[in-house]
Every structure is written in structure tokens, then in C-alpha cells.
N, C-alpha and C positions, 0 to 999 in steps of 0.2 A: 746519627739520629734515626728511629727507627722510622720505616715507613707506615703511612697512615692508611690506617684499615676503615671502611665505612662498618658503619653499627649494623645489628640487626633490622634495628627499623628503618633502615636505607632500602633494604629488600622488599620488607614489609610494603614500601610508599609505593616502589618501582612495582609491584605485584598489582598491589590496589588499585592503581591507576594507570593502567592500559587506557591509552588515547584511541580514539577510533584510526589517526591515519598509521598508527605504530600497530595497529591489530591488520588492517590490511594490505600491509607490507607482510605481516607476519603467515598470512593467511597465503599470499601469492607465493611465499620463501622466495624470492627474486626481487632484484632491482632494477628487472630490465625495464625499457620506454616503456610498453604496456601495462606492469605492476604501477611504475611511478605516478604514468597515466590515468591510472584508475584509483590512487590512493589520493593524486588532486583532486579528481572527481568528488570524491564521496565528501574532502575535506571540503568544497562547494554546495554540497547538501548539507552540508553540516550551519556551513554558515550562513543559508538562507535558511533550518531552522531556526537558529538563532535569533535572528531578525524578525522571523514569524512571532517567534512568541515573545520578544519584549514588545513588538504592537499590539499583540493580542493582549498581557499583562497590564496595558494599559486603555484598553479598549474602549471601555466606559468612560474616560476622561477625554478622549478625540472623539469629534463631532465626523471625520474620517472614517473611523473605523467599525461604527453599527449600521444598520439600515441598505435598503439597496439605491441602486444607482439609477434605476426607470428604465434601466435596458434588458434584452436579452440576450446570452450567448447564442452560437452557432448552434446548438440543443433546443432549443426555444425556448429555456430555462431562465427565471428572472435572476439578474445579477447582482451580488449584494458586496458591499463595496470591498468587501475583506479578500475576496474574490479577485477583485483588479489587482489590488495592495500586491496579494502571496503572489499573484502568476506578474505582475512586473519586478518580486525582489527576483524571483529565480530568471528571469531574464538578465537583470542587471546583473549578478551573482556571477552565472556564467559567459557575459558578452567578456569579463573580465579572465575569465580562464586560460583562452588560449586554443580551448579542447573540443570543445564543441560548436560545430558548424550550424547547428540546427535543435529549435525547440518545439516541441509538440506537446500542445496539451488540448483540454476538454473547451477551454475560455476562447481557443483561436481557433478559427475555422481552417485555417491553413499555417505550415510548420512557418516559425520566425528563424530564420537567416543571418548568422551575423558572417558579415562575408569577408571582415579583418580574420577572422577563425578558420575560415572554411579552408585555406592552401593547406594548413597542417590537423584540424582538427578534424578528427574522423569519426567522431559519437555524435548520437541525436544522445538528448532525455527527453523523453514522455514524461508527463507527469498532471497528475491532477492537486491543482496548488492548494485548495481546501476542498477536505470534504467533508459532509457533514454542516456545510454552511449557515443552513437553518439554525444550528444552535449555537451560533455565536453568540446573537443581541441576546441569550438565554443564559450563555454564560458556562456553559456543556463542553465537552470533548468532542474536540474535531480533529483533524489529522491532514497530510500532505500523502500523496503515494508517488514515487518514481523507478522509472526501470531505465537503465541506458543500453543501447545500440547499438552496435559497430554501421557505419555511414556503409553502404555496398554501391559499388558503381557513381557514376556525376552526378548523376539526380539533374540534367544541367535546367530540363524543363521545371526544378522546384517544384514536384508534385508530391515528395514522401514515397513513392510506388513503393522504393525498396521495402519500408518499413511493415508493408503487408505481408507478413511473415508468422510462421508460428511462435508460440511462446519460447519455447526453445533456440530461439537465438537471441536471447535479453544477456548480456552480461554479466549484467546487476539486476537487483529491485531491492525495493523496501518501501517503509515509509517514518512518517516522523509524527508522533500521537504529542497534542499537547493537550495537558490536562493539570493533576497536582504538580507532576514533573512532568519535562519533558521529554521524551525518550525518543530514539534512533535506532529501529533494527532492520537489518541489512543482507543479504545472502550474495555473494558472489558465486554460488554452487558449491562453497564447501561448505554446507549447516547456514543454521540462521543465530544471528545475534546481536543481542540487544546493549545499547549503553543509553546512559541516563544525563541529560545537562546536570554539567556542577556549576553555579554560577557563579560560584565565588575563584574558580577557575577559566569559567569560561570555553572550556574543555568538556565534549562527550567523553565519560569514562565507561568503561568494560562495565554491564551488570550482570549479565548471564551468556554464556556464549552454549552450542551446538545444545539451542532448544529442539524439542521434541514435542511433537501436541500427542497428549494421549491417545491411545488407541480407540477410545469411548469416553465421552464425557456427559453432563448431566443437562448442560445449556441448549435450546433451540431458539434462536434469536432469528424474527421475522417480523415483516409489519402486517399485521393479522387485521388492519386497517383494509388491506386489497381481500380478504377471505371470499368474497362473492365476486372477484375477478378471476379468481386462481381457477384453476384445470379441478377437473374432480380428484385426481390425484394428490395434487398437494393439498386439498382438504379434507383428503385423506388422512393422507400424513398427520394434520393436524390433530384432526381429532384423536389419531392412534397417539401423539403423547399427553396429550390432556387427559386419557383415561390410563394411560401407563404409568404407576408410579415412578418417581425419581429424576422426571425432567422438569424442568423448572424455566421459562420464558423469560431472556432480557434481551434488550431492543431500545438504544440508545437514537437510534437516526442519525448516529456516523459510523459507515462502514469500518474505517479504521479501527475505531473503540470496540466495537462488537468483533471486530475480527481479531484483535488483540486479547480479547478474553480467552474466543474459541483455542488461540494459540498458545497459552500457557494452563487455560483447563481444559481443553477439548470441550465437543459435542460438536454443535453443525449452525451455518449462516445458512440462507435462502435467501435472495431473491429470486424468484420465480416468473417468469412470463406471466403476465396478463392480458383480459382481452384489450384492454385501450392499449399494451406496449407488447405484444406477440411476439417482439425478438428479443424482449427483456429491457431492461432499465441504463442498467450499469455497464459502461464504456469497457471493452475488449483492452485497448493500449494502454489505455490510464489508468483501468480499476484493476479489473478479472484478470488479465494475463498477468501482472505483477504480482501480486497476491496469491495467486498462484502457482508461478516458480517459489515461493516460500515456503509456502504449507508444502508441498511436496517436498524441498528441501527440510522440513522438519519431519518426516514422515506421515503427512497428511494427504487429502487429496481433493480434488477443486477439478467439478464438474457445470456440464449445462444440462444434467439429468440425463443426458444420451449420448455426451460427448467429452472428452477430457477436454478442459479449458486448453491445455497450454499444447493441443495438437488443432484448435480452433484456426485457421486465415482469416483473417481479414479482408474486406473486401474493398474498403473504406477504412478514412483516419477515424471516423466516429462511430462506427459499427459498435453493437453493443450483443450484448450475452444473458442468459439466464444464467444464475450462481447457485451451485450447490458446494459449499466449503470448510473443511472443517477436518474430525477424528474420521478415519478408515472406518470404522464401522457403522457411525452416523451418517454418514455420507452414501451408503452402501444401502443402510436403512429408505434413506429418500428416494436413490435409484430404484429400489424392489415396487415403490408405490407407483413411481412416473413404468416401469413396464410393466405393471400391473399384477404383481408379485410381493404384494404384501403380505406379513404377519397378520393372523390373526384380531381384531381391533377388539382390546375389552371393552366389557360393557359396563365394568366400575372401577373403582380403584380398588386392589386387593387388600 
């Protein structure tokens, strides 16, 4: 009896469908603890997207999931219930892992603990469980950002100290954009890449792997809402592309989406320091430092105008940043205005 050959579209399916925990086994080449450990990981991110967005897919139909709660986070930011929802699945998610001792995000003032974890699990995730919150009851793209961490030292005082560290010792990072699809892109430091929910699978499959953000792009995504808080420089800046042909202004009000753009077309995000938030807006652990190990794994770069994000300390779990992020030369553009080395500003459009 001859032996049985698979078809060509055996190959085909198995090509197609690269699973995220089959790509990051692929990416470590190893099956040591650490690979296995961190291909759990990710398959835990994966399935607290999951869960984010079938409540989100039905958001409008639970009296749960619009509107806020009457309280504030540790931020003094109002909290709106989608908020509690996403930052309790990623706890329950990973109390079930195994692997992580400890969670950190933007909604708790201090890291959550799970202490059946803590004898073998030796990662924190940071992670900001929605962002972009404001456009939920609107019905808009919002997103999840996480970075994980090797635990250093007992921590036995529970204070996180370790975690005040630079960008450069994250693991991991990514985030998880939900929107028409849902998508998951991720960088372990070799490249950045993306896979998309199939849900008729159930499964994140491969959709671009070792992205690259342009070296220049056309986008500048800002909320030009703050322009009479901003430094004269970034209104600077402003004006020099309003009158420069070829940039074009979008500005969604979720980091994620907007930084999703900058990352498959280039150009540059900003948030900027203002006077009422002088150390900037957007959280260092949660937001800026992860987002930052990416774009620079894509060959991009992510600054605070005078400072590379991801060589920033910490001084604090909730410390925050100014953002400049996006294409090398966009980004390069914004620096010349904040040290006062701008281009020449037209005075119409050519």
C-alpha cells in the first residue's frame, strides 16, 4: 500500500495559519522553560483579548458595559465601567497561569499579588487594560497595551521598586487594537508582529510579521484641542505642517489606533507636555515605555522631545511622559522645534 502524501494545500493551510503560540516558539528557536514561559504568556494575552472583545461586540446590549462607575482611578481619572471589566479579565486570566507573581497597571494604585504564583512565577505584566476608554459608549477603536518583566529580587515589602527600571529591560510588549478586527502585535526584540482574530477559529493567526514603519510618513496625529497649553515649540511645529504640503492630521482619542496607523504608514504621534500636565499625560509602564520597545523594534523612534523613552527611570509606578513617536525623520522633525532648530516655517502652501 503506498504511503500517504499530504496535498499541496496541506502546506498551503499550515503556512496560512501560523498561530501566535507556534510563531513565538518560532521566534525564541528553543523550548527551553523561559521560550515555553513566555509562549504561555503571550497565549494569556491572547485570551484576555479574546474575552475583551466578545464584551465589547456586545456592549450595547449589557447595561455593564457603557457608561462610568462614579469613581476615580489612582490617576484621578473617571472610571468607566469597561475599564473595571478589561483590568479584572487580565487578572483572572493570569491568576490562572502559573507565571506571574504580580500585576501592574494604570486602574491600581499598587501591583496585584497573586501569591499561589509568586514561589515559581517570576514576571510582572504592566499593562493598561483599555485605552482610549472615552470611545467605547461611541463605539470607536480602543486598544489593551502590555509589557512583561522579569520579577528582580523578593520585592518582600510589595512595593514594585524593582520595576523602576528602564525600557530596556521589558521582555515583551505589544498591544491588542480592537476595532473591524481584532488584532495582536507583539515584539519580543526580534521585529514586531501582527496577527488578526479568526473567530471562526478562535485562534490569532500570523498577518504581517518583521514590520517596519517608514522612514517618513504623511500622518501627524495630535489633540490640537491642548494648542494654547502646548510650549511655543510644539506650536510651532504645528503650524510648520499646516502650511507644509503633504501632512494630513488624524487623531482618533485612542493611543493604540493612532499608533497603529503611525506603525504601518509612518509619520509621528505627540503628546506633549502641557501647562496644567508639565510631566506629560501618558503613563511611562503602561503606555510610553511599551510602545516604545516596538517602534524601535520596527525601526522607528519614541522620544519625550529631549529624551529617548525607553533610557527614561522611573521614579514611580504611575510616572508619566511626554510622547514623541513615530517615522525617524518625523520624529527628528519634532526634536529640531522643541531645541529650537527648526525648518524654515512656510507662509503658504506651494
Amino acid at each position: 500500500m503506498a504511503e500517504y502524501q499530504p496535498a499541496e494545500t496541506a502546506f498551503a493551510l499550515d503556512r496560512d495559519c501560523k498561530t501566535l503560540g507556534r510563531h513565538v516558539l518560532e521566534q525564541l528557536q528553543s523550548f527551553s522553560p523561559e521560550a515555553q514561559d513566555l509562549s504561555a504568556l503571550m497565549g494569556r494575552l491572547a485570551l484576555a483579548g479574546k474575552l475583551i472583545a466578545r464584551h465589547l461586540s456586545r456592549a450595547g446590549l449589557m447595561e455593564s458595559a457603557l457608561g462610568f462607575t462614579g469613581t476615580t482611578n489612582v490617576q484621578g481619572e473617571a472610571v468607566k465601567k469597561m475599564d473595571i471589566y478589561a483590568n479584572d479579565v487580565f487578572i483572572s486570566v493570569f491568576k490562572q497561569s502559573g507565571l506571574v507573581c504580580r500585576l501592574a497597571s494604570e486602574e491600581m494604585e499598587t501591583p496585584y499579588y497573586i501569591p499561589e504564583n509568586c514561589p515559581i512565577g517570576r514576571y510582572t505584566l504592566l499593562y493598561d487594560p483599555i485605552d482610549g476608554s472615552s470611545n467605547v459608549d461611541i463605539n470607536l477603536n480602543i486598544g489593551s497595551i502590555f509589557s512583561i518583566r522579569r520579577q528582580q529580587g523578593e520585592d518582600r515589602d510589595r512595593s514594585g521598586q524593582d520595576l523602576l527600571q528602564n525600557g530596556h529591560q521589558q521582555l515583551a510588549a505589544g498591544y491588542i487594537l480592537y476595532g473591524p478586527s481584532t488584532v495582536l502585535v507583539y515584539s519580543m526584540g526580534r521585529g514586531v508582529h501582527a496577527f488578526t482574530l479568526d473567530p471562526s477559529l478562535g485562534e490569532f493567526i500570523l498577518a504581517a510579521e518583521n514590520i517596519q514603519v517608514p522612514g517618513h510618513g504623511p500622518t501627524y496625529s495630535v489633540n490640537e484641542g491642548n494648542f494654547w497649553q502646548w510650549d511655543d515649540s510644539i506650536r510651532d511645529f504645528t503650524r510648520y505642517v499646516h502650511r507644509h504640503d503633504g501632512y494630513s492630521a488624524r487623531y482618533t482619542g485612542a493611543l493604540v489606533a493612532d499608533f497603529h496607523r503611525i506603525l504601518l504608514q509612518g509619520g509621528v504621534f505627540l503628546y506633549p507636555a502641557t501647562q496644567k500636565q508639565p510631566q506629560g499625560k501618558l503613563r511611562l509602564l503602561y503606555e510610553t515605555a511599551p510602545l516604545a520597545f516596538l517602534i524601535e523594534q520596527a525601526g522607528g523612534r519614541a522620544s519625550t522631545g529631549s529624551q529617548e523613552i525607553m533610557a527614561v527611570v522611573p521614579t514611580h509606578l504611575h510616572d508619566r511622559t511626554p510622547l514623541v513617536i513615530g517615522s525617524t525623520k518625523d520624529v527628528a522633525l519634532v526634536e529640531a522645534f522643541i531645541q529650537d532648530k527648526p525648518p524654515a516655517i512656510p507662509r503658504h502652501h506651494p
